[in-house]
C-alpha positions, 0 to 999 in steps of 0.5 A: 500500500502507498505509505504517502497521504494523497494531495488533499481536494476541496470541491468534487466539480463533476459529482463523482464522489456522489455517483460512485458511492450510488454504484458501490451502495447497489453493488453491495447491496446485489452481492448474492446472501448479502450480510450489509443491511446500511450503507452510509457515504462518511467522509470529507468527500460526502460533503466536502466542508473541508480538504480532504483526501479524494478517497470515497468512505463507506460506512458499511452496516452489518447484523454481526461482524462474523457475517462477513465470510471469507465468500463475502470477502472473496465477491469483494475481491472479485469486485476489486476490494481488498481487505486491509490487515491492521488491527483495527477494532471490532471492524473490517476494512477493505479498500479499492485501489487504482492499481496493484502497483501504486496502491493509492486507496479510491475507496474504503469500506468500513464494515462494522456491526450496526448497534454497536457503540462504534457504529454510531460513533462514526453516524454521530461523528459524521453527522456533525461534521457534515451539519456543524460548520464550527466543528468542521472548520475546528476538524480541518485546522487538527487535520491540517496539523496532523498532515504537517507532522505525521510521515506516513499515513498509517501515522496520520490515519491514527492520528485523524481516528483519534480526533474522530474519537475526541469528537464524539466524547466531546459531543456526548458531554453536551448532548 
């Protein structure tokens, strides 16, 4: 995989990120015994209130994590996704490339089971980046300090998971 953070973009002129996310929500609706019962287009590029990298985020919404077999993985193979082996928690993520030699991430498939603790973290975090222009503005300036600092994106994607997880403590304490 490609160890640099993409050029950030800031607007999406021809609706791509919009439409691509149309045609991968059908096609994973379509896999044959689907597990996914949710999807939800997270992400800067789902509303573009700040730069962000131009790699397409799906949360992906399960019954139950084990759902996702080794056939479910094998279809998204053949759709051109594969999973990333990192120790993520309690979700599964695969992603898209635009080619096996770059390896620069399209688009990301968070699987993760539905009422759990996680699962609405990230509806909650998306909501209020998507809908509060202080938050995003705040969420933007932290982003832009992580990218000066971090050297490789596994650093940077933790560092960003972290402000994700800060957000929502903070937006509990105020609900």
């Amino acid at each position: 995989m490609n160890s640099n953070i993409q050029a950030f973009i800031s607007e999406d002129k021809d609706n791509y990120f919009a439409e691509q996310y149309q045609n991968l929500k059908k096609m994973l609706f379509n896999l044959l015994d689907t597990p996914v019962k949710t999807t939800l287009h997270i992400g800067g590029t789902s509303h573009f209130n700040y730069v962000t990298e131009p790699i397409l985020d799906i949360l992906v919404g399960v019954d139950n994590l084990h759902d996702i077999t080794a056939l479910d993985e094998k279809r998204l193979n053949y759709a051109g996704f594969y999973r990333l082996h990192h120790s993520y928690k309690k979700k599964v993520v695969m992603a898209r490339f635009n080619n096996l030699s770059e390896l620069k991430q399209e688009v990301r498939l968070h699987i993760i089971q539905m009422k759990t603790p996680l699962f609405k973290q990230y509806q909650t975090v998306n909501h209020l980046l998507h809908n509060d222009k202080a938050i995003a503005e705040w969420f933007a300036s932290k982003k832009n300090e992580i990218v000066q600092h971090a050297k490789k994106i596994r650093e940077y994607e933790s560092q960003k998971q972290n402000l994700f997880e800060k957000l929502y403590k903070e937006s509990n304490l105020l609900s």
